[in-house]
C-alpha positions as CSV (number, residue, x, y, z in Angstrom):
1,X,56.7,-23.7,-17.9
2,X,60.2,-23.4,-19.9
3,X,57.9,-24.9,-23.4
4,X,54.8,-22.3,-22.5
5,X,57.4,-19.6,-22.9
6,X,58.7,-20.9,-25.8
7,X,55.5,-21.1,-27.2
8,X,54.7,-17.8,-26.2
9,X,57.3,-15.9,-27.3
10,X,56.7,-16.7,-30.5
11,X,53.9,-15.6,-31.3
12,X,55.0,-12.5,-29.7
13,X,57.9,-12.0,-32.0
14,X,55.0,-12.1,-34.7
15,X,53.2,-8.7,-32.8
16,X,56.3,-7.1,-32.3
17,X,57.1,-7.6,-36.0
18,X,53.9,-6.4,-36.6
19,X,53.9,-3.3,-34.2
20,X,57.7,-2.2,-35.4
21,X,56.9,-2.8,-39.3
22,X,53.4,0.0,-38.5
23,X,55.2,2.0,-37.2
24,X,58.0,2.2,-40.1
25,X,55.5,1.9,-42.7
26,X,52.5,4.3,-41.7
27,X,51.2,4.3,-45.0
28,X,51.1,0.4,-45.2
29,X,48.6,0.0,-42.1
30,X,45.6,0.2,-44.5
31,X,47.0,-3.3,-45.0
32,X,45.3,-4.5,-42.0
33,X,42.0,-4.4,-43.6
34,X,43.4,-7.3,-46.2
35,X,44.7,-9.3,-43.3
36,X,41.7,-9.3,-41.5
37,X,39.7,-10.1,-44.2
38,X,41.8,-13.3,-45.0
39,X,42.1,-14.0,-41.3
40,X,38.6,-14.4,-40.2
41,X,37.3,-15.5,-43.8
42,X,40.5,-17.9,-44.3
43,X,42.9,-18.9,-42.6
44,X,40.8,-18.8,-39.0
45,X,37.5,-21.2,-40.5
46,X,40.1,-23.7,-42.5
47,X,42.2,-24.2,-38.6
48,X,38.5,-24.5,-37.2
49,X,37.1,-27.1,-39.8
50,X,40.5,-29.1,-39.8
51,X,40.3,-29.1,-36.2
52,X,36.6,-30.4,-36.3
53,X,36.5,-32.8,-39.3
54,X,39.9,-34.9,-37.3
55,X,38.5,-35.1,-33.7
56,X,34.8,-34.7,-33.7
57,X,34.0,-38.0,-33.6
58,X,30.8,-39.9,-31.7
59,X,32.8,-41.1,-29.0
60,X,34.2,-37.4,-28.7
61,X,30.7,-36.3,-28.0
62,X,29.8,-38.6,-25.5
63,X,33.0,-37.7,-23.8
64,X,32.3,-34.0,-23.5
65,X,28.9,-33.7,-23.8
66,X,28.9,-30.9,-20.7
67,X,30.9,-29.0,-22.1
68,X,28.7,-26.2,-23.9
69,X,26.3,-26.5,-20.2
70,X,30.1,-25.1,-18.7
71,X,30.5,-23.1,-21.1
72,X,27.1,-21.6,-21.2
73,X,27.4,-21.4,-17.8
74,X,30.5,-19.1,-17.6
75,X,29.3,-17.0,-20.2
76,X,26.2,-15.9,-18.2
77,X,28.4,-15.4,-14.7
78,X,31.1,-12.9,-16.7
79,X,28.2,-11.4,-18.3
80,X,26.7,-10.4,-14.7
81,X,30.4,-9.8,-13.7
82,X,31.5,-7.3,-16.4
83,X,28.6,-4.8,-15.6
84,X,29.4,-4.9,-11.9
85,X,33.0,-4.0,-12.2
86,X,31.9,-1.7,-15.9
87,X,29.6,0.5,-13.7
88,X,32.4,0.9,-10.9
89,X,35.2,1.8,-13.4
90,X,33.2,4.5,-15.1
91,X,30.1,6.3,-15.6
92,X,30.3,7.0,-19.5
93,X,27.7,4.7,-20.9
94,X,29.9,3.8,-23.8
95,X,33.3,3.2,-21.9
96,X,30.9,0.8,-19.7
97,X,30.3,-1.3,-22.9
98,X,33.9,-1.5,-23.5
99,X,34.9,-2.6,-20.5
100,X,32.6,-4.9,-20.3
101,X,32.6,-6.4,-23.7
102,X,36.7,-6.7,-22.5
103,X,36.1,-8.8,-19.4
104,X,33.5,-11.0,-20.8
105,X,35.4,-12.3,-23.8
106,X,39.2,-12.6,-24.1
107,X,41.3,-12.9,-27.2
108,X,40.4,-16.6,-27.4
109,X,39.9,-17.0,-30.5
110,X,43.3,-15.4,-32.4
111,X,46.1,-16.2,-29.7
112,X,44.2,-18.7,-27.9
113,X,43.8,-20.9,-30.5
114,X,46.9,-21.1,-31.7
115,X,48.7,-21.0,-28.8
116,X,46.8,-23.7,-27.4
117,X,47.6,-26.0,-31.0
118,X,50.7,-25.4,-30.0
119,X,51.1,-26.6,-26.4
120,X,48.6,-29.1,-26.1
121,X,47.8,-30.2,-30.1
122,X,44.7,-31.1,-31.9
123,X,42.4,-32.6,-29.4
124,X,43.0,-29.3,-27.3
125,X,42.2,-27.5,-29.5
126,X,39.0,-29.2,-30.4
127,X,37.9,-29.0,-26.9
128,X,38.7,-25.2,-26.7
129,X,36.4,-24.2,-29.6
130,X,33.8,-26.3,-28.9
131,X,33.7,-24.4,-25.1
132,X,34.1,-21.3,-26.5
133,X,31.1,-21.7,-29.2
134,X,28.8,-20.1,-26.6
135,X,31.4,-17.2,-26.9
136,X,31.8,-16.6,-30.3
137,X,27.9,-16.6,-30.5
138,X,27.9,-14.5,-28.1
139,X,30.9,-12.1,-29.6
140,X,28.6,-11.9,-32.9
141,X,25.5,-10.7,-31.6
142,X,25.0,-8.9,-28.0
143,X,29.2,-8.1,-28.3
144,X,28.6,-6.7,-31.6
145,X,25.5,-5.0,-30.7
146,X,27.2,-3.4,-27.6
147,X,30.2,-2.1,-29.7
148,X,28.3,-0.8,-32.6
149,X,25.0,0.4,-31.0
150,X,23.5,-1.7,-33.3
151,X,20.5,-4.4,-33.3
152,X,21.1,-7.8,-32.6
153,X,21.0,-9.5,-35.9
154,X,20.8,-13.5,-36.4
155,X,22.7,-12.5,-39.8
156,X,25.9,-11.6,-38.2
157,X,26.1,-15.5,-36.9
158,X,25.8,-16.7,-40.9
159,X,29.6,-16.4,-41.3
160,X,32.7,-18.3,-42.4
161,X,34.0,-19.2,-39.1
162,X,30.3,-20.9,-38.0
163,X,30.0,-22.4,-41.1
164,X,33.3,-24.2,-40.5
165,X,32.3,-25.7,-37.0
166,X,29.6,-26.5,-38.5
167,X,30.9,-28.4,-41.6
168,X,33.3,-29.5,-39.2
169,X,31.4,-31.3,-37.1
170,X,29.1,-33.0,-40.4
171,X,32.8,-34.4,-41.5
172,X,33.8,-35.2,-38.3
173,X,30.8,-36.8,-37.3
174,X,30.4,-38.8,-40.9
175,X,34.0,-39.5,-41.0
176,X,34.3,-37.9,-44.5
177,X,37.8,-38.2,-45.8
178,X,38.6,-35.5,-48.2
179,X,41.1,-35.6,-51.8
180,X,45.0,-35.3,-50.0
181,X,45.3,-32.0,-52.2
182,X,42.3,-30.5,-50.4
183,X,44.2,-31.8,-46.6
184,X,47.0,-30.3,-47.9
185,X,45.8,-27.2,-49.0
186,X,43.6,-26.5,-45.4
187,X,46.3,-27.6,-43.3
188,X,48.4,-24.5,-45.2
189,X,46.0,-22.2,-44.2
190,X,45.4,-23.1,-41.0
191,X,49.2,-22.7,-40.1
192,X,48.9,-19.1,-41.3
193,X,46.9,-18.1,-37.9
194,X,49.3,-17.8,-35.5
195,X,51.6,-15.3,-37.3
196,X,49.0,-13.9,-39.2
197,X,46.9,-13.0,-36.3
198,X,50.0,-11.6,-34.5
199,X,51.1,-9.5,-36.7
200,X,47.8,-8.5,-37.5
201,X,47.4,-7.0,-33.5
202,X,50.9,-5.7,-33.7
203,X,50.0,-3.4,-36.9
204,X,46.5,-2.7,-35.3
205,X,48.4,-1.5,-32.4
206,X,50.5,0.2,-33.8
207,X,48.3,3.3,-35.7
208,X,48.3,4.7,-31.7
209,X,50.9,6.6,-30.0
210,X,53.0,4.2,-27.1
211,X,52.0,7.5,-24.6
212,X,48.6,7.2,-25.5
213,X,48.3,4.0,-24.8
214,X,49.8,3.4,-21.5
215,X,48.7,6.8,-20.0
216,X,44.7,5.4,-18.5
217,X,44.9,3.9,-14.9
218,X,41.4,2.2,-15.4
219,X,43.1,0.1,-18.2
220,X,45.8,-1.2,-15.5
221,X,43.2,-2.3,-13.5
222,X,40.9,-4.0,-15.8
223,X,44.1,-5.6,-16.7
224,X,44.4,-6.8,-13.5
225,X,40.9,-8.1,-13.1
226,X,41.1,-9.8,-16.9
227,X,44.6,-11.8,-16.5
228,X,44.7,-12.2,-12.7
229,X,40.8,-12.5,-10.9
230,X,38.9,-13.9,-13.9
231,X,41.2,-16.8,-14.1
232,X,41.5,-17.2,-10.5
233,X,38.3,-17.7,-10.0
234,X,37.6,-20.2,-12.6
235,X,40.6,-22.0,-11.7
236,X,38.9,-22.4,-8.1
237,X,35.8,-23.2,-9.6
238,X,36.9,-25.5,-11.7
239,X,38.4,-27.1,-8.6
240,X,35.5,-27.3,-6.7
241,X,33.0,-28.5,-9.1
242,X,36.0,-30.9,-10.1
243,X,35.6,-31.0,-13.8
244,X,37.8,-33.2,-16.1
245,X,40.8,-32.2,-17.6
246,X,39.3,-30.8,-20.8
247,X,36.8,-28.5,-19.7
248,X,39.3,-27.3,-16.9
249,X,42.1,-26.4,-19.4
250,X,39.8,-25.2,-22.1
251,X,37.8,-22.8,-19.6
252,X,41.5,-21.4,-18.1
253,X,42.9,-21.3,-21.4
254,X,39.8,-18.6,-22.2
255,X,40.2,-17.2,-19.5
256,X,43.7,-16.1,-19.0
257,X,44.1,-14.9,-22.6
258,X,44.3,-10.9,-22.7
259,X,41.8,-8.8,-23.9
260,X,40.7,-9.0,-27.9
261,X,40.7,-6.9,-30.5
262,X,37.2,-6.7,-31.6
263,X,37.0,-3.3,-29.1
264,X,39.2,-2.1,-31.9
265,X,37.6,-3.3,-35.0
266,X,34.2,-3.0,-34.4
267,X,33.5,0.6,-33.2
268,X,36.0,1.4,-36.6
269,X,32.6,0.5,-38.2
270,X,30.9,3.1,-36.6
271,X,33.6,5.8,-36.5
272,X,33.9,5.7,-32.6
273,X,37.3,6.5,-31.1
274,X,38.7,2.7,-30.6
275,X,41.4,4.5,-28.4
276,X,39.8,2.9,-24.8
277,X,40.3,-0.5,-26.7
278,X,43.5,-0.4,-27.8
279,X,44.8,1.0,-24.6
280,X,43.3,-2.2,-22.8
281,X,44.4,-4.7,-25.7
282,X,48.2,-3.3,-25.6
283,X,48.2,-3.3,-21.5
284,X,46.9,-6.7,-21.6
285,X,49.0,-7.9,-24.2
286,X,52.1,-6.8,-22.3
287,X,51.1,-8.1,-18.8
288,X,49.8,-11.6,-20.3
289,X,53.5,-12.4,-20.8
290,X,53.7,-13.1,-17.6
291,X,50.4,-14.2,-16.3
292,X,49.7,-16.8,-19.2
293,X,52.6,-18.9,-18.5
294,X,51.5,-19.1,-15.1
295,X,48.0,-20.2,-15.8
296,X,48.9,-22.7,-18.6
297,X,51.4,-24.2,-16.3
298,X,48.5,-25.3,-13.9
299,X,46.6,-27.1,-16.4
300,X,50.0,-28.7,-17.8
């Protein structure tokens, strides 16, 4: 538990970094836009291809060859899940998409990742992106589409980050060793994700006002149902279906993670008020200080 926190609270140094320096530099948050660009066209796809090209090996996939049926699997049951409890929390059409875009996919991809590097090293973090491939598909076309009121488009899955898996996976697979200044130059870039990506949700955070974002009661309680019941019951499932060790930790670690970001950045494409998601990422993000190390701690 006592390495978990550790772990933790570094990254959350990073977002407090990151929400204090927004707040003294106003003027500097346009900044994000450059950090999120080199984040999810960077730094994110070289951790993701590293990761892949090391571990994904043939004896890897005979290993965990279930794992994107789990996956899968979980997807389509929070899918169902987040219009239930949407449609109970509210009747605005809109805030319904939120919410449920919120309790169907968690920040797995920005802290997860990285936190899970961290605690339980490459191969972890192998298995966590391959379960959560079902998710970022997901995030790219029916999240997108939800957030944006926009078509589903098979062009928003033709980015960097699935190009890496999938370069990842040809290396991997083919054993392809690349030039040591090449290693060297993708294992620099992947270490930027963890402090990148935390600062980059602390300056996010911090273009709202602190009263603004703690004032909504429905936030508290999706809160609840995102760090506490989701993960509960995919701990228990997990449990009863008695999965190995890899998809177990990989589905909690997806689980427990707070909510994400992309309720922020993608209705800024459409110039929607991104206040709903900001106050749910900042409530979650404070409560998952707690409730991560919990969860982590049962998969230890």
């Amino acid at each position: 538990m006592l390495i978990i926190l550790n772990k933790l609270s570094v990254l959350y140094i990073f977002l407090l970094v990151g929400f204090l320096f927004g707040k003294w530099k106003k003027e500097q948050n346009s900044h994000t836009q450059i950090l999120s660009f080199l984040l999810v066209n960077l730094f994110l796809p070289t951790k993701v291809f590293n990761t892949f090209a090391k571990n994904f090996t043939k004896s890897y996939i005979l290993e965990h060859g279930k794992t994107i049926v789990v996956s899968l699997s979980l997807l389509l049951l929070l899918v169902g899940f987040s219009l239930v409890c949407a449609k109970a929390l509210t009747k605005d059409k809109y805030e319904q998409k939120v919410y449920r875009y919120s309790l169907t996919l968690s920040n797995y991809a920005y802290m997860g990742y990285a936190l899970c590097e961290s605690i339980f090293g490459e191969m972890g973090l192998t298995n966590l992106i391959l379960f959560c491939i079902p998710f970022a598909i997901y995030t790219y076309t029916f999240g997108y589409a939800m957030l944006t009121e926009q078509g589903r488009s098979i062009k928003k899955l033709i980015n960097p980050l699935n190009a890496a898996i999938v370069l990842g996976i040809i290396f991997g697979l083919a054993e392809i060793k690349l030039p040591e200044f090449l290693v060297s130059a993708i294992s620099s870039s992947s270490a930027c994700v963890a402090p990148i990506s935390m600062l980059l949700t602390g300056l996010t955070l911090s273009s709202f006002s602190l009263r603004g974002l703690f004032c909504d009661f429905r936030a508290y309680i999706l809160t609840a149902v995102r760090l506490l019941i989701i993960p509960a019951l995919v701990f228990l499932a997990c449990n009863i279906f008695g999965f190995d060790a890899a998809i177990k930790g990989s589905a909690i670690m997806m689980s427990c993670m707070p909510c994400g970001l992309n309720t922020i950045v993608f209705p800024k494409l459409i110039g929607r008020d991104c206040g709903l998601g900001a106050r749910l990422a900042m409530i979650s993000h404070l409560f998952s200080i707690a409730t991560v190390p919990f969860w982590l701690s049962l998969i230890q």
